[in-house]
C-alpha positions as CSV (number, residue, x, y, z in Angstrom):
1,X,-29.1,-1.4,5.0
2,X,-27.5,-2.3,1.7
3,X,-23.9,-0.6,0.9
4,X,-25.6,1.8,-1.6
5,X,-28.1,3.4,0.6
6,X,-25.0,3.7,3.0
7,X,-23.2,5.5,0.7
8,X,-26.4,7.9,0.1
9,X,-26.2,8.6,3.8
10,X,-23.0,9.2,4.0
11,X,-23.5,12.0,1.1
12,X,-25.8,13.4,3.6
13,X,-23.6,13.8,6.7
14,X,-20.8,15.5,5.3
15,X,-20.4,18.5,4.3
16,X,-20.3,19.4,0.5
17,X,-16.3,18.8,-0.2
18,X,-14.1,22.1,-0.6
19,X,-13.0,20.5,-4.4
20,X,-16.2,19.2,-5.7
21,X,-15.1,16.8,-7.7
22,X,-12.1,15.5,-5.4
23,X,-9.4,15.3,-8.3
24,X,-6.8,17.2,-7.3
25,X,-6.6,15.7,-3.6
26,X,-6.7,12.8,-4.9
27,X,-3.6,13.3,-7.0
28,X,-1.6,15.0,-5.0
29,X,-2.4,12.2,-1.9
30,X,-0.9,9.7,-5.1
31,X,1.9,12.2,-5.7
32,X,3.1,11.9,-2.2
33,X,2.5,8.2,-1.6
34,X,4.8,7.4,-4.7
35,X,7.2,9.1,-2.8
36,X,6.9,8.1,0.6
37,X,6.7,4.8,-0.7
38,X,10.5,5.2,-2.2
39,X,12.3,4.3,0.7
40,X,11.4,1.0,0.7
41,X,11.4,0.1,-3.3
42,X,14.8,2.0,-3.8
43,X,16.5,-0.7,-1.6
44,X,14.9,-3.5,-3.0
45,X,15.7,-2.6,-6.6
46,X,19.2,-1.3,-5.8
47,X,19.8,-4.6,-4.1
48,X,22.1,-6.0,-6.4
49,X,24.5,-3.0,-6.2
50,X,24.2,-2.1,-2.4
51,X,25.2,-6.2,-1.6
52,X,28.0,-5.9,-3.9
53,X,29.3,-2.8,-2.6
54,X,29.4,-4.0,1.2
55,X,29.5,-7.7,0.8
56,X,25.8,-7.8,2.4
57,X,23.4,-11.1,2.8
58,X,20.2,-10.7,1.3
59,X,18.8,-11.6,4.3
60,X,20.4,-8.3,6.0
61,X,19.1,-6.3,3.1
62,X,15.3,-7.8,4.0
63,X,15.6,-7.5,7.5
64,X,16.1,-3.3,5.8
65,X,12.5,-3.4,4.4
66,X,11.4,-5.5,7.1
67,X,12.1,-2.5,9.2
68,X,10.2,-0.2,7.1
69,X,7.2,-1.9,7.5
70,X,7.3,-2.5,11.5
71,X,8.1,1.4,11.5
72,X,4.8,1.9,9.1
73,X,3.1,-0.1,11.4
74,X,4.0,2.0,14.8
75,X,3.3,4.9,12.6
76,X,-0.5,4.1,11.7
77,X,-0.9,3.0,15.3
78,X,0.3,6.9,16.6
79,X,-2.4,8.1,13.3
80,X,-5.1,6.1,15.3
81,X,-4.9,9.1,18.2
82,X,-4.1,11.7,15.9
83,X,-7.0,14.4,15.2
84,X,-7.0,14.7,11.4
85,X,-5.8,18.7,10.8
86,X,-8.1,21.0,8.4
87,X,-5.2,21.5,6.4
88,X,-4.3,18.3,5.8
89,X,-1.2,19.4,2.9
90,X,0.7,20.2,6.3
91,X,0.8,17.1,7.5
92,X,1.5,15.1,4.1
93,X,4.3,18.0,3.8
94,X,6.1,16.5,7.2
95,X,6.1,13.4,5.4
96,X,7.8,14.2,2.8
97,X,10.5,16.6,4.6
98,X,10.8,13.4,7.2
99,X,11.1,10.7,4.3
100,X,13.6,13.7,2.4
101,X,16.4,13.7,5.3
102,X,16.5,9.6,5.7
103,X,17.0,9.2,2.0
104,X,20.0,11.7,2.2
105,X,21.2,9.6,5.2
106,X,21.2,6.3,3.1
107,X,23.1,8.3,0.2
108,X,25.8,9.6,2.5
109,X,26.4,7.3,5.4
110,X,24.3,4.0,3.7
111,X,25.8,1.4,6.6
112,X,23.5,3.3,8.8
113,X,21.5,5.2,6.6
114,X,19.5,2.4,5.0
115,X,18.4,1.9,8.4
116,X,17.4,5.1,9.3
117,X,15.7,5.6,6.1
118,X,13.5,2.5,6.5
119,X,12.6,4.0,9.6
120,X,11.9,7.7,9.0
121,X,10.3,6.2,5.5
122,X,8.4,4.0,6.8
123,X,7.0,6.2,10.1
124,X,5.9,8.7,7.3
125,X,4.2,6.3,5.3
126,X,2.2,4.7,7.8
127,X,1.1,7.7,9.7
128,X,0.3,9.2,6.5
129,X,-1.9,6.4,5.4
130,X,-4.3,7.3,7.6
131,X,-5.0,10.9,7.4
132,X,-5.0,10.6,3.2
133,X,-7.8,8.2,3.6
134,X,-9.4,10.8,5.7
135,X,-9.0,13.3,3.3
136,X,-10.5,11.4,0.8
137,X,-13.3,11.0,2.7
138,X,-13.9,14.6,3.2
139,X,-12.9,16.0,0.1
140,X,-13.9,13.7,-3.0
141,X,-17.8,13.3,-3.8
142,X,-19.3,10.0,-3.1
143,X,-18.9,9.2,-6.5
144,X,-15.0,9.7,-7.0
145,X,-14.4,7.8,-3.5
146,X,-13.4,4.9,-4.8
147,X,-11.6,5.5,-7.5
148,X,-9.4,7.8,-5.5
149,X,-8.4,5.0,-3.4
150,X,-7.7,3.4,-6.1
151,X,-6.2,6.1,-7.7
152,X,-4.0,6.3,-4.5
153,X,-3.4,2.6,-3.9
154,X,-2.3,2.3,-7.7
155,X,0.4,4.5,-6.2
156,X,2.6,2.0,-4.6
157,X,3.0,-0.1,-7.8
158,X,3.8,2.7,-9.5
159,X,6.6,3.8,-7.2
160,X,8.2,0.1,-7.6
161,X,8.2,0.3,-11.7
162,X,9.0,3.7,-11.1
163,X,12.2,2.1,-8.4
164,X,12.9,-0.2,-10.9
165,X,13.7,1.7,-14.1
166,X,15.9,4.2,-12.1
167,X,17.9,2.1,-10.8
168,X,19.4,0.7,-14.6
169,X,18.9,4.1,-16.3
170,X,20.4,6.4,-13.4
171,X,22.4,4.0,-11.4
172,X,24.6,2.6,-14.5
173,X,26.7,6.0,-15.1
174,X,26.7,7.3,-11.8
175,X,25.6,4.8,-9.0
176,X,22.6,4.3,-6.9
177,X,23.9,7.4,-4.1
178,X,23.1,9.9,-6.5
179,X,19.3,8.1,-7.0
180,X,18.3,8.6,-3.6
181,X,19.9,11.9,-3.4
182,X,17.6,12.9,-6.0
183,X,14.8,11.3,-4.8
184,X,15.3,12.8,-1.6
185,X,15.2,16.2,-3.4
186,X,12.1,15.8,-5.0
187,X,10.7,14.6,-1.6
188,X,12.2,18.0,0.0
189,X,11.4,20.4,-2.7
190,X,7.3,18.3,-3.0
191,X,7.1,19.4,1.1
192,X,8.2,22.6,0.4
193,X,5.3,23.2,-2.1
194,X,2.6,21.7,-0.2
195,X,3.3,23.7,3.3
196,X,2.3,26.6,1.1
197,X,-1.1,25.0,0.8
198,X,-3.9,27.3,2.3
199,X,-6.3,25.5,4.7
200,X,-9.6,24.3,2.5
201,X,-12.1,24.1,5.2
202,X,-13.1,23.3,8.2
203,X,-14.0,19.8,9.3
204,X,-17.2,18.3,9.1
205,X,-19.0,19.3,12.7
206,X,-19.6,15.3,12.6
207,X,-15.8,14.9,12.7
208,X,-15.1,17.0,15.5
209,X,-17.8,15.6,17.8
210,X,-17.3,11.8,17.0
211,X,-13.5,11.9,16.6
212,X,-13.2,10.8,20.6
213,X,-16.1,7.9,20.2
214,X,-15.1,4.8,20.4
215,X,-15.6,2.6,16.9
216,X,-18.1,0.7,17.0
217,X,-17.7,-3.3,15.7
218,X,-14.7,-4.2,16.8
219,X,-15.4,-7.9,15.0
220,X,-15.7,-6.0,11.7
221,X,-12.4,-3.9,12.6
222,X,-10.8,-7.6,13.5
223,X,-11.8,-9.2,10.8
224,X,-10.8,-6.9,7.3
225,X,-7.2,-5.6,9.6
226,X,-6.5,-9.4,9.3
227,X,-8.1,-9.3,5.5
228,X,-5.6,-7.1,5.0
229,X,-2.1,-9.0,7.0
230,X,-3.0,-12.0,4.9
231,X,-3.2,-10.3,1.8
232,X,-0.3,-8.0,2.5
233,X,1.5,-11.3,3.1
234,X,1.0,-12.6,-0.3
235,X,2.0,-9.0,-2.5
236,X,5.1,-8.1,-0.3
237,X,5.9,-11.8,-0.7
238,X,5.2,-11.9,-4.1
239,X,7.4,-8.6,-4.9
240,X,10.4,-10.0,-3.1
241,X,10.4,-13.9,-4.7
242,X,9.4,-14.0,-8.1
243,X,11.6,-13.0,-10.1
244,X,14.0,-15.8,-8.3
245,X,11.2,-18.0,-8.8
246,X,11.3,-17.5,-12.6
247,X,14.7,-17.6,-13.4
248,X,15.2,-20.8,-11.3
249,X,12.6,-22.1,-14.0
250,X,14.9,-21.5,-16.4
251,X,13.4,-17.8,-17.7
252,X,16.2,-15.0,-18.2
253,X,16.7,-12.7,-16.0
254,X,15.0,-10.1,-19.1
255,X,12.0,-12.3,-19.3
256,X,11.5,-12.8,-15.3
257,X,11.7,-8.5,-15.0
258,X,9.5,-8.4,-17.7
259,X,6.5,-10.4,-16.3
260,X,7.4,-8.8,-13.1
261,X,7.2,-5.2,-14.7
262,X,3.8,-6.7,-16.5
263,X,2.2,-8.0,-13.2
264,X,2.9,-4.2,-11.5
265,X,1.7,-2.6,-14.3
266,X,-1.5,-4.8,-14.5
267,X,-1.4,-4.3,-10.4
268,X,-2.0,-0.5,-10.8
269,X,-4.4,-1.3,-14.1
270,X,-6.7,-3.5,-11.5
271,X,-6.3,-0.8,-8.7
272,X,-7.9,1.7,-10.8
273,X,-10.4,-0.4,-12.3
274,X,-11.5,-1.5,-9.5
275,X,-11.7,2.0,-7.6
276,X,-14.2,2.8,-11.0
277,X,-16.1,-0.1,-11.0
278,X,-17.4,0.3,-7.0
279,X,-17.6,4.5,-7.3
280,X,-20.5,3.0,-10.2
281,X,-22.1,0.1,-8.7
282,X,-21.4,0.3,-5.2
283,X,-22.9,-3.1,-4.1
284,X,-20.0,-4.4,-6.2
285,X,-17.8,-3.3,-3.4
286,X,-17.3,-6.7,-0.7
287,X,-17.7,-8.9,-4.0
288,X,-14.8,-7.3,-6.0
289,X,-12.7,-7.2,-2.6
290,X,-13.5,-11.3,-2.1
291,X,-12.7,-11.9,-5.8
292,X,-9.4,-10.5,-5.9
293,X,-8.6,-12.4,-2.9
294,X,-9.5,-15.6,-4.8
295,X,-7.9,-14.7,-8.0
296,X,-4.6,-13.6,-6.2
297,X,-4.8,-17.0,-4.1
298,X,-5.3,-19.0,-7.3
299,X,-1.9,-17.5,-9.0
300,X,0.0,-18.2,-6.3
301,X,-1.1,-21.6,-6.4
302,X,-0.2,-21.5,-10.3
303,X,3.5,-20.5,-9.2
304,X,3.7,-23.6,-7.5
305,X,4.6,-25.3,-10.6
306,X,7.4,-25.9,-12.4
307,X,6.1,-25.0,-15.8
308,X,7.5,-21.9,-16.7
309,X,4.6,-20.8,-18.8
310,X,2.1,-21.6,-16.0
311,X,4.4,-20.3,-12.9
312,X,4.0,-17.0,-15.6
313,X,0.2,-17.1,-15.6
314,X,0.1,-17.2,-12.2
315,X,2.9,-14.4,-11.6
316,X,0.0,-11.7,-13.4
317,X,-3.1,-13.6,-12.0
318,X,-1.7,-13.1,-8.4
319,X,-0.3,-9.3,-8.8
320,X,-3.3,-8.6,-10.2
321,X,-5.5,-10.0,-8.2
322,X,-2.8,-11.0,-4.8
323,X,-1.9,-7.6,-4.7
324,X,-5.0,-5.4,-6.1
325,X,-7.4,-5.2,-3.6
326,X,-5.6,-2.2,-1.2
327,X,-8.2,0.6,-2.3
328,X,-11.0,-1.5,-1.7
329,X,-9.7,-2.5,1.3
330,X,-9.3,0.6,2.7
331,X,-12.3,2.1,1.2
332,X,-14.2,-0.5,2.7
333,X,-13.0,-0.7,6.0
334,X,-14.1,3.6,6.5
335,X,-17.5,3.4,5.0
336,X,-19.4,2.3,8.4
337,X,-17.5,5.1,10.3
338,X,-18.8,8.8,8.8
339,X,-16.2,11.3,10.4
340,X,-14.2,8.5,11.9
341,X,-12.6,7.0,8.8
342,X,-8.9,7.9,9.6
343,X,-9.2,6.3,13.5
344,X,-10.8,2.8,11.5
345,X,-8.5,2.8,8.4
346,X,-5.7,3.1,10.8
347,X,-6.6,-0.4,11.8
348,X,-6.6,-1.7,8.2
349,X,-3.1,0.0,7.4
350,X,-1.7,-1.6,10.7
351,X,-3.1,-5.3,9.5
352,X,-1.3,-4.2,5.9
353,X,2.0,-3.3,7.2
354,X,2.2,-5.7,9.4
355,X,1.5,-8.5,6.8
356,X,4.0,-6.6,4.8
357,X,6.7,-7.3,7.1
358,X,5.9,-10.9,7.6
359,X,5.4,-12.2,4.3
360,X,8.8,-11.5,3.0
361,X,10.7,-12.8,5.8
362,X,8.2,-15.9,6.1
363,X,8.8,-16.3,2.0
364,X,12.7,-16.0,2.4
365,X,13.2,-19.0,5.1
366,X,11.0,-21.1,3.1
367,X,12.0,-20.4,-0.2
368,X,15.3,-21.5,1.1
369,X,14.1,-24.8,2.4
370,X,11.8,-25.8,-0.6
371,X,10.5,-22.8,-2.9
372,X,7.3,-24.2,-3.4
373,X,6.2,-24.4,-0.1
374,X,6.4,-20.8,-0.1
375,X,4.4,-20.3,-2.7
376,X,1.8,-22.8,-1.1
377,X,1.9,-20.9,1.9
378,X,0.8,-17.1,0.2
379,X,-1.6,-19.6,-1.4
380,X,-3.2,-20.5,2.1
381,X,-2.7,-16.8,3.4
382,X,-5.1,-15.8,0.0
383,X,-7.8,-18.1,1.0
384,X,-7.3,-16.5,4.6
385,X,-7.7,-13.0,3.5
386,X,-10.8,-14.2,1.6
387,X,-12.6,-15.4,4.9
388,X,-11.7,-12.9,6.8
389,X,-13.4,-10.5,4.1
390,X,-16.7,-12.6,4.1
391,X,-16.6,-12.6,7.5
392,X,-16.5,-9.2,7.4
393,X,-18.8,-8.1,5.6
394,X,-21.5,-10.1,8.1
395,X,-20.7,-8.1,10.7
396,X,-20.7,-5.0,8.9
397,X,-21.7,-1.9,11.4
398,X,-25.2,-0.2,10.1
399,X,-25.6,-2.6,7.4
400,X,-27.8,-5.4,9.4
């Protein structure tokens, strides 16, 4: 059964979604992973400062966002069990009000507060992951599905531009405390107005009865969860390396942030596109997931080098490629599993933050030893996530 004719039957067994078209779900689940996904970009881009201020190592400050996504990672692995509500706002609302009080904690006791921020942030974000996927599932028409993952996945970019302008605009006149205090605000005030949501429907009847079965393939589970730790590995690592990696070619630190900010932005550009292109031509879907593998693999190998100008190419062929396959991913991984989608992408977001975690520590004891080989190594990990996706998408449940 091709992916198309999937699709048509999955039209079939759910229920006609509360908001027909799927839009506003899907931008409020992109609201509230731009903000969950703070807790973790804030540190990174506030770096600079926060090492200054307490004379830390930048390997304490990764072993921070290391935390985050370990604690992202035991969070999707409690969404596995968790029944996915009918009013869904409640639970993204929680989020927000738990990601609220550890970004108050790192701007008034920071020594410990980073920590417990990366920790209540990244809890939030992984067990979140899950249930919006769901959501999307049950609320956006077959049509919109993959652009909203897109739409949501573009979402994580956007919080690290949005991470990195606030720091130099807001941080400059009155320090970075007072940017996660307000972020933490917006975070609060953001739960406050979706736990007035109303319920908007019941659940499919094919949710409630298959939500205890077992998933089926565990081969195809296997294989895109470890799609998605290799290809985590290369956009974590990516984020945390190269704008080192430029200026050590000889770029200024202005040009480095600039083809940094110009890979994110293309990042979220290719998220979006992509989301568009499968909700059209949904045979397009394991192809497009495969190529951006390749492409991502293929700029990282480019960064290699010690031409500036190439090492540049490469920065915007792996962001955009290394790092823009997470809506597919996800989308692709809950196709086979009508009603079950949360319990199955909770596998995928567990490979992700896992590989999230990894990559950047991985990349920073290499990069100190000999920077290419880091680069070489995200490389390999590309080429990994690519087989695991082929080899995915031959085992594919309901489509022999």
């Amino acid at each position: 059964m091709n992916t198309l004719a999937f699709a048509g039957r999955r039209e079939q067994t759910h229920s006609t979604p509360p908001d027909r078209a799927g839009l506003s779900t899907a931008l409020r689940v992109a609201a509230v992973t731009v903000l969950t996904s703070l807790p973790v970009f804030l540190p990174g881009a506030a770096n600079g400062l926060i090492s200054a201020e307490f004379g830390w190592s930048s390997v304490r400050m990764g072993a921070i966002l290391a935390v985050y996504w370990l604690a992202s990672l035991s969070g999707a692995f409690v969404s596995k069990r968790a029944v996915l509500p009918m009013n869904g706002e409640r639970t993204l609302a929680m989020a927000l009000c738990v990601t609220c009080v550890g970004l108050f904690s790192a701007a008034l006791m920071p020594v410990v507060g980073l920590w417990v921020s990366s920790v209540f942030g990244g809890a939030a974000y992984g067990y979140t992951q899950p249930h919006t996927n769901g959501l999307l599932m049950r609320r956006c028409a077959p049509r919109l599905r993959a652009l909203a993952f897109g739409m949501k996945q573009a979402a994580v970019p956007a919080a690290t531009l949005l991470a990195s302008m606030a720091m130099p605009m807001l941080a400059g006149p009155s320090g970075w405390r007072p940017v996660f205090a307000g972020t933490a605000v917006l975070c609060g005030a953001g739960g406050a107005l979706l736990m007035r949501g109303t319920p908007s429907g019941v659940s499919p009847a094919s949710t409630t009865r298959r939500r205890n079965t077992p998933l089926r393939g565990r081969a195809f589970l296997i294989a895109v969860s470890c799609a998605g730790f290799f290809g985590a590995m290369v956009g974590n690592g990516l984020g945390g390396f190269l704008v080192i990696a430029l200026t050590d070619r000889g770029a200024s630190l202005t040009v480095a942030g600039a083809v940094a900010t110009a890979g994110a932005a293309l990042n979220i550009a290719v998220r979006l596109a992509a989301g568009w292109l499968v909700g059209r031509v949904p045979q397009a879907a394991w192809v497009a997931l495969t190529g951006l593998f390749v492409v991502g693999a293929a700029g990282t190998a480019l960064l290699a080098s010690t031409a500036l100008t190439v090492a540049a190419v490469g920065a915007l062929l792996a962001y955009g490629g290394g790092w823009g396959w997470a809506g597919l991913l996800h989308y692709v991984i809950g196709l086979p599993y009508s009603g079950q989608e949360q319990r199955a992408t909770a596998h995928s977001q567990m490979g992700v933050s896992l590989g999230a975690a990894v990559g950047p520590l991985l990349c920073g004891l290499l990069f100190s030893i000999h920077p290419a080989s880091a680069w070489w190594t995200l490389t390999g990990a590309g080429v990994a996530a690519a087989a695991c996706a082929l080899a995915a998408r031959s085992c594919t449940p309901g489509e022999r």
